[in-house]
Backbone as CSV, one residue per row, in Angstrom:
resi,resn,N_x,N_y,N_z,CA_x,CA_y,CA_z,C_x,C_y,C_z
1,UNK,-9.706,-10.899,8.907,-10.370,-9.624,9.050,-10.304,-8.881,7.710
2,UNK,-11.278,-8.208,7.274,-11.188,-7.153,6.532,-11.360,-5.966,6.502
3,UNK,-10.205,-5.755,5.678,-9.798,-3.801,5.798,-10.551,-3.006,4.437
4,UNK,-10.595,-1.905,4.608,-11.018,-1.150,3.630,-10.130,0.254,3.517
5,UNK,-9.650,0.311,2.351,-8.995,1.653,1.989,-9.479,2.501,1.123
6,UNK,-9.726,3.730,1.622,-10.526,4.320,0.613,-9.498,5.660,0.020
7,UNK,-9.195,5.450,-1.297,-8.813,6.434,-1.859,-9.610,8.351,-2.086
8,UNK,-9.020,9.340,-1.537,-9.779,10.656,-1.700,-9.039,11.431,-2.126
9,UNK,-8.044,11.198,-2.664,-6.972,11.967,-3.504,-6.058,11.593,-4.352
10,UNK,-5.734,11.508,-5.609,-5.175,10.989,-6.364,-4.528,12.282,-7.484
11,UNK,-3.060,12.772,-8.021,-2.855,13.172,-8.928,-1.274,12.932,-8.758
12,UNK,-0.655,13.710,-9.413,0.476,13.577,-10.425,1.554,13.240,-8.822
13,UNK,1.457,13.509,-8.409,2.628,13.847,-7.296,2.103,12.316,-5.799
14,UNK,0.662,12.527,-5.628,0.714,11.337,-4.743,-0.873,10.467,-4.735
15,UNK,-1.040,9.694,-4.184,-2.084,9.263,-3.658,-2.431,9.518,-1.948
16,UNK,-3.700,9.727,-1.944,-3.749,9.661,-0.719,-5.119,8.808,0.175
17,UNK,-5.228,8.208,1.258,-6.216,7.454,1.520,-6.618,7.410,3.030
18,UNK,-7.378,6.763,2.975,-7.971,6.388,4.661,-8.027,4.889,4.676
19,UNK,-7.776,4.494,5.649,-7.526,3.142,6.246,-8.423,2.540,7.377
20,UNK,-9.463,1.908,6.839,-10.820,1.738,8.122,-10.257,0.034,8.584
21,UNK,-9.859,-0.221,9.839,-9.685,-1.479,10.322,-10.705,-1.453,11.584
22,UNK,-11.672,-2.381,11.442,-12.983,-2.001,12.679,-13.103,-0.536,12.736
23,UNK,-13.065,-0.412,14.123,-13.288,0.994,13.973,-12.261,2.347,14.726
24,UNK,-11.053,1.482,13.797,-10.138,2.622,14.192,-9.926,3.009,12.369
25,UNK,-9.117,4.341,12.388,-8.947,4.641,10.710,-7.489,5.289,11.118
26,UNK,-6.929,5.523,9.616,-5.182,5.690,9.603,-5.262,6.779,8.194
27,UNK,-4.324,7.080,8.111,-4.140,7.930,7.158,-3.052,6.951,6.048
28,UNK,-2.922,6.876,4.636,-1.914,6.181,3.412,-1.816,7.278,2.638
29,UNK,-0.505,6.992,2.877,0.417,7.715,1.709,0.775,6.923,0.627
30,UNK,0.676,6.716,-0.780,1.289,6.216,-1.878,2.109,7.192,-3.006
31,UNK,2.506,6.835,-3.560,2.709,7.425,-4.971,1.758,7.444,-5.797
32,UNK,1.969,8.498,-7.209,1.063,8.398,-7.741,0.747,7.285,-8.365
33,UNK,0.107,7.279,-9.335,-0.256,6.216,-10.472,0.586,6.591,-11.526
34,UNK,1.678,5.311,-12.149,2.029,5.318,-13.205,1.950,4.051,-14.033
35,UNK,1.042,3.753,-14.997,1.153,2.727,-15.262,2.189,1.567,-16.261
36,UNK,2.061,0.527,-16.514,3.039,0.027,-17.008,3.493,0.194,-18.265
37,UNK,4.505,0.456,-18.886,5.185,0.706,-20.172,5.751,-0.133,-20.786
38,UNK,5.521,-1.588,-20.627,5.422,-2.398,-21.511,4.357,-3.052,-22.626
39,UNK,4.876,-2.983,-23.854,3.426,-2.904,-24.713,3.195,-4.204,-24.373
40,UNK,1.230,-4.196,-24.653,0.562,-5.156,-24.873,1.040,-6.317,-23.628
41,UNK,1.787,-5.683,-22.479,1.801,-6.699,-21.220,0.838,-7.211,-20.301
42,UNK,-0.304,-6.998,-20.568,-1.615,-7.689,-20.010,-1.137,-7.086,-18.507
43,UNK,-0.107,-6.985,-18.139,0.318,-6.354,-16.469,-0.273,-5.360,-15.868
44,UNK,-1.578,-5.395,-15.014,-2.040,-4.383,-14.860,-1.470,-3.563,-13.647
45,UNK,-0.527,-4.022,-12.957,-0.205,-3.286,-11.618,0.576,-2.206,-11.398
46,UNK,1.258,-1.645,-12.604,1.630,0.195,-12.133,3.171,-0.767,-11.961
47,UNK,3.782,0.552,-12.459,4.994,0.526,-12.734,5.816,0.031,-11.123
48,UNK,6.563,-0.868,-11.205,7.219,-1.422,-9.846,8.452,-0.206,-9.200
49,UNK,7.883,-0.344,-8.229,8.826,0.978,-6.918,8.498,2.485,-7.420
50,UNK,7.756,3.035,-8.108,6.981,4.203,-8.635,5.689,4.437,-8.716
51,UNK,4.710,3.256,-8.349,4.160,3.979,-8.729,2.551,3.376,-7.423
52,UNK,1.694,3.781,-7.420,0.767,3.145,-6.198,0.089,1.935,-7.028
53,UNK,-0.681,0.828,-6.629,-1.479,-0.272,-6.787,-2.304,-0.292,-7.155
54,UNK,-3.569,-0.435,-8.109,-4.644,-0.928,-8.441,-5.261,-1.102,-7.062
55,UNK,-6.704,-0.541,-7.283,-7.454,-0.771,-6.679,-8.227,-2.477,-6.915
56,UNK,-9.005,-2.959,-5.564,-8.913,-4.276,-5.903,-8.662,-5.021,-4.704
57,UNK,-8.864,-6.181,-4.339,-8.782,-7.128,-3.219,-7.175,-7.843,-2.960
58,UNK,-7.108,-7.423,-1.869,-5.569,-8.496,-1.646,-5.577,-8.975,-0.577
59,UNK,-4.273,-9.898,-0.572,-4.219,-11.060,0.476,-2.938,-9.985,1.261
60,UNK,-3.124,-10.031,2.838,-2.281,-9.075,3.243,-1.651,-9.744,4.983
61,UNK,-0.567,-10.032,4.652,0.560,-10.807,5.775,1.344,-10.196,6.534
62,UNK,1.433,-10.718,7.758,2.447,-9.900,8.360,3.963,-10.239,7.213
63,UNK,5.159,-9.616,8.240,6.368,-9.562,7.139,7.665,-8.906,7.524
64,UNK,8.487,-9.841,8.062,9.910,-8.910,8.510,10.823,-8.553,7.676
65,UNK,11.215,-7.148,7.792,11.639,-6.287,6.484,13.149,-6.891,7.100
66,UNK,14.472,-7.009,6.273,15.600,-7.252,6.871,15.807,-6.530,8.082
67,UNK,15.512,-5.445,8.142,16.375,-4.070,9.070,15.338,-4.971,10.599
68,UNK,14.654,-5.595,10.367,13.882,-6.753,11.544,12.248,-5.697,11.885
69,UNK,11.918,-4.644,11.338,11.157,-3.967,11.309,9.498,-4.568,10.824
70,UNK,8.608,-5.200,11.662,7.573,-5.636,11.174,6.928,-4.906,10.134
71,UNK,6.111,-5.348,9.511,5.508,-4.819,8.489,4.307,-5.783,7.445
72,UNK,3.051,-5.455,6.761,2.561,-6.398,6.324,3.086,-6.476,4.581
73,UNK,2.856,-7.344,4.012,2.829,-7.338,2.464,1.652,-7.802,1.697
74,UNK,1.577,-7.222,0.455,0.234,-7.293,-0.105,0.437,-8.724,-1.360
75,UNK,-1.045,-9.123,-2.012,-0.505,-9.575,-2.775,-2.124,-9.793,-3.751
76,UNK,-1.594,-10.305,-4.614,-2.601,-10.386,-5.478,-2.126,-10.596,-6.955
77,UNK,-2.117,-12.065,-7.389,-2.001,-12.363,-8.592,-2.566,-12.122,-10.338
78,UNK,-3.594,-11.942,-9.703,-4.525,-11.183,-10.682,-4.155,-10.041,-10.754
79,UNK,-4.094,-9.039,-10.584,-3.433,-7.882,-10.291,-2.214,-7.483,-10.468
80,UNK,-1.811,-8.575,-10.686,-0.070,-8.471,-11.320,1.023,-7.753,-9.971
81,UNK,0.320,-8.508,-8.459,0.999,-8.088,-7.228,1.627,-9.374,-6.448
82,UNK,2.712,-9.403,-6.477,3.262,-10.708,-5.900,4.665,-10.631,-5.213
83,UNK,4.444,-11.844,-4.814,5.287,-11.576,-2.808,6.534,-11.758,-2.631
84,UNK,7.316,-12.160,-4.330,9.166,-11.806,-4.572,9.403,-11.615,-5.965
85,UNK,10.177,-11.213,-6.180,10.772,-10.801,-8.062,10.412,-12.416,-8.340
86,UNK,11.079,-13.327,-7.756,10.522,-15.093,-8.327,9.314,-15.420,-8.567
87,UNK,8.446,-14.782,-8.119,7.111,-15.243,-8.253,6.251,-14.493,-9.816
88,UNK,6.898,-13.188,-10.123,6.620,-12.791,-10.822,6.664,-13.591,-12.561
89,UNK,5.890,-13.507,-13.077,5.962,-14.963,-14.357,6.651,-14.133,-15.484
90,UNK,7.384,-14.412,-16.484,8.504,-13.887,-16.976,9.086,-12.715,-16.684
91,UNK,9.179,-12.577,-14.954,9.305,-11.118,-14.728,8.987,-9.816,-14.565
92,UNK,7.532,-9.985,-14.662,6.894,-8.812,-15.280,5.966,-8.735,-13.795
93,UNK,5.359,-7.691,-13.304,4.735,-7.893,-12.483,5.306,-7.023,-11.101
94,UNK,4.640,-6.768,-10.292,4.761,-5.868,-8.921,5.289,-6.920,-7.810
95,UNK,6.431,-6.451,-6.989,6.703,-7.525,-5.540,6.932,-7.131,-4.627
96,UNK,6.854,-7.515,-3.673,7.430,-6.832,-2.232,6.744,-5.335,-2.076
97,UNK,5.177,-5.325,-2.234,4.528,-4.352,-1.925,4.199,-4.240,-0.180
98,UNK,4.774,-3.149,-0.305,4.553,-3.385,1.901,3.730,-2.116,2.440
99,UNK,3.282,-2.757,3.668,2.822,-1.443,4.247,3.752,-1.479,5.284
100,UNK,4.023,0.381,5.517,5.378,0.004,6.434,5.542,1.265,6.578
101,UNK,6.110,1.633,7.694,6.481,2.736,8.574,7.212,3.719,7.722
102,UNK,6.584,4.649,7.346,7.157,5.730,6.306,6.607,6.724,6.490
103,UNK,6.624,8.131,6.732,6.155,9.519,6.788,6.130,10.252,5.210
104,UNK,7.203,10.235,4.731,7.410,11.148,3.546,6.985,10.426,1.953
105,UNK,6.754,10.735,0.744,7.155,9.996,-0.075,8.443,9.166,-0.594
106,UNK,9.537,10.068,-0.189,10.802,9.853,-0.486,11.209,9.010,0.351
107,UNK,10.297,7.962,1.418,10.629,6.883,2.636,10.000,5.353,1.281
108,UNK,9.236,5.825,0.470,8.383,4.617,0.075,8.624,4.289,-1.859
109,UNK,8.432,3.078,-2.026,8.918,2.719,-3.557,7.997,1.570,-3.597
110,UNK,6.806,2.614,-3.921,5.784,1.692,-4.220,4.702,0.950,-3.306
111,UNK,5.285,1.232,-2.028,4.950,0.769,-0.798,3.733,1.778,-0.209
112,UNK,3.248,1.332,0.935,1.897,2.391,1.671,2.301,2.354,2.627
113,UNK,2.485,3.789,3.124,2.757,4.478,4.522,1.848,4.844,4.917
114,UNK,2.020,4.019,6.363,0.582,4.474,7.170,0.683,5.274,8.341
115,UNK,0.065,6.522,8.669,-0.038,7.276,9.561,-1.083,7.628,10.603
116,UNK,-1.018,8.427,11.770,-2.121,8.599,12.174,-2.931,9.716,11.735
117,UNK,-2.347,10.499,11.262,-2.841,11.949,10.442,-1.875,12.444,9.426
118,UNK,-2.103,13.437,8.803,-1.623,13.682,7.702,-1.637,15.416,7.569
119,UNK,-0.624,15.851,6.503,-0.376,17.123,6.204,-1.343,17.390,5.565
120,UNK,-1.755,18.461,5.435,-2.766,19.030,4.440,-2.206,20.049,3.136
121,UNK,-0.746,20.661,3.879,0.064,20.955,2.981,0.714,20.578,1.970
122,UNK,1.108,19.321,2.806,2.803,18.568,2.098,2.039,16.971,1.902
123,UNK,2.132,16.296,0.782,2.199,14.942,1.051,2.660,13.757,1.977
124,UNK,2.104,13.748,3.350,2.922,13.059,4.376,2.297,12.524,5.286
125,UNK,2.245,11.852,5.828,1.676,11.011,6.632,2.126,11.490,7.949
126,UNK,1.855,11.126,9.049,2.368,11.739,11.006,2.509,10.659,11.489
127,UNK,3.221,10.650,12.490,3.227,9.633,13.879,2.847,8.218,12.750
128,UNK,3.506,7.875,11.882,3.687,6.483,11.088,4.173,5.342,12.042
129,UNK,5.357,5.839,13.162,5.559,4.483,14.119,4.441,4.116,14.773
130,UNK,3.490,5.289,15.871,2.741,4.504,16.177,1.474,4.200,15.529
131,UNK,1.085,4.400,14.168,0.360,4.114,13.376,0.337,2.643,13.235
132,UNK,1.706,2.634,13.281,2.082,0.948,12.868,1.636,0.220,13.716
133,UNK,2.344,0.822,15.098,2.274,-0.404,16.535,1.083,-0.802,16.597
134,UNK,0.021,0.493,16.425,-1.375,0.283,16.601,-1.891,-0.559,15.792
135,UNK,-1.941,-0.700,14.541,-1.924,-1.555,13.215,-1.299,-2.834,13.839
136,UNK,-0.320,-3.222,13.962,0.303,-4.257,14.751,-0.669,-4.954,15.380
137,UNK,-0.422,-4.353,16.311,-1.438,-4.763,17.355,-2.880,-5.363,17.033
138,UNK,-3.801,-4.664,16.092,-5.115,-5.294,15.994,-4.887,-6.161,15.219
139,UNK,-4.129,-6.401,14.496,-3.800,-7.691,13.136,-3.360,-8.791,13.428
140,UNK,-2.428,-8.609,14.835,-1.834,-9.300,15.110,-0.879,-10.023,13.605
141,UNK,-0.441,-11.194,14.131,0.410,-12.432,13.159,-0.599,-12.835,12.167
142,UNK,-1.232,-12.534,11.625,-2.241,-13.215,10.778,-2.773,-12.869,9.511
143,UNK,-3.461,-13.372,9.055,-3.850,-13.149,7.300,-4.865,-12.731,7.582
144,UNK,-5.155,-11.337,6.579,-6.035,-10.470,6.472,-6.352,-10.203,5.152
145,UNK,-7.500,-9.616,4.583,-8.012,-9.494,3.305,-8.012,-7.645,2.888
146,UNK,-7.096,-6.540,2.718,-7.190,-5.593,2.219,-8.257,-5.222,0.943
147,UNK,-9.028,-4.591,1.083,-10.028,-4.361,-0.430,-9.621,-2.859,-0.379
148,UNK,-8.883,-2.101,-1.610,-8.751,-1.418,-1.785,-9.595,-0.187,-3.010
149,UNK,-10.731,1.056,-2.246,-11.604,1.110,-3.275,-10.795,2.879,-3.676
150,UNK,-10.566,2.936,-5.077,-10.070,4.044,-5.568,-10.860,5.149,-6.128
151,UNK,-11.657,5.350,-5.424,-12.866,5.942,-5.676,-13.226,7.553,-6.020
152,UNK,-11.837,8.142,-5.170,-11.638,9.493,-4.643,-12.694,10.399,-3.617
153,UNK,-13.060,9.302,-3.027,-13.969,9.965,-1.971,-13.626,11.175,-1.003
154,UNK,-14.576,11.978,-0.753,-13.846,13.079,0.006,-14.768,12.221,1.300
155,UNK,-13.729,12.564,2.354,-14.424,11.479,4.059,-14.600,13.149,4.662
């Protein structure tokens, strides 16, 4: 299946997005954009556990976090997004990008929290558990294709 995320807010403090799976939608929380500070590292994926993802196509799996908490993970080689610190090629590179049950910024490191609505005040996502279950549920166990467009659309 494929998802579409559409970015409509982006600055110093967070990202923010919509999440179209058929035809239900979710609210994402990220961090901002910081990009990488290694010179001349060809690494295009934003500083690891700070900062949000490149927009761009990924491969997206279910994924049990230790704490046994389902969750999917993203990935994308081109993109400099990959699925353990080992996979990363001399190290360099983004891992263990998840989408996963988080409300606040201060729940996520690099990761996308998905909600059913969102603050208009505060950077935060709502009701993220059953955001998830629901998410769960239509994805089921299976491989899915995330296209993520950073566009800043207002919906």
């Amino acid at each position: 299946m494929k998802l579409k995320l559409y970015t409509w807010h982006m600055d110093e403090i967070s990202t923010r997005s919509i999440l179209k799976v058929k035809e239900h939608y979710f609210h994402v929380l990220e961090l901002p954009w910081i990009p990488n500070t290694w010179e001349h590292s060809g690494e295009p994926g934003g500083q690891n556990g700070i900062s949000c993802i490149l927009g761009g196509r990924y491969e997206l799996t279910p994924f049990l976090r230790p704490s046994g908490e389902r969750a999917f993970r993203l990935y994308n080689p081109d993109l400099g997004v990959y699925h353990d610190k080992a996979d990363c090629p001399d190290g360099k590179g983004r891992f263990l990008i998840l989408m996963h049950i988080a409300n606040y910024l201060r729940d996520i490191e690099g990761c996308l929290a998905t909600g059913l609505d969102e603050n208009s005040r505060t950077p935060m996502v709502t009701n993220s558990s059953s955001a998830m279950k629901k998410l769960r549920g239509i994805l089921k166990d299976d491989m899915h294709q995330l296209h993520i467009f950073r566009c800043k659309l207002r919906l």
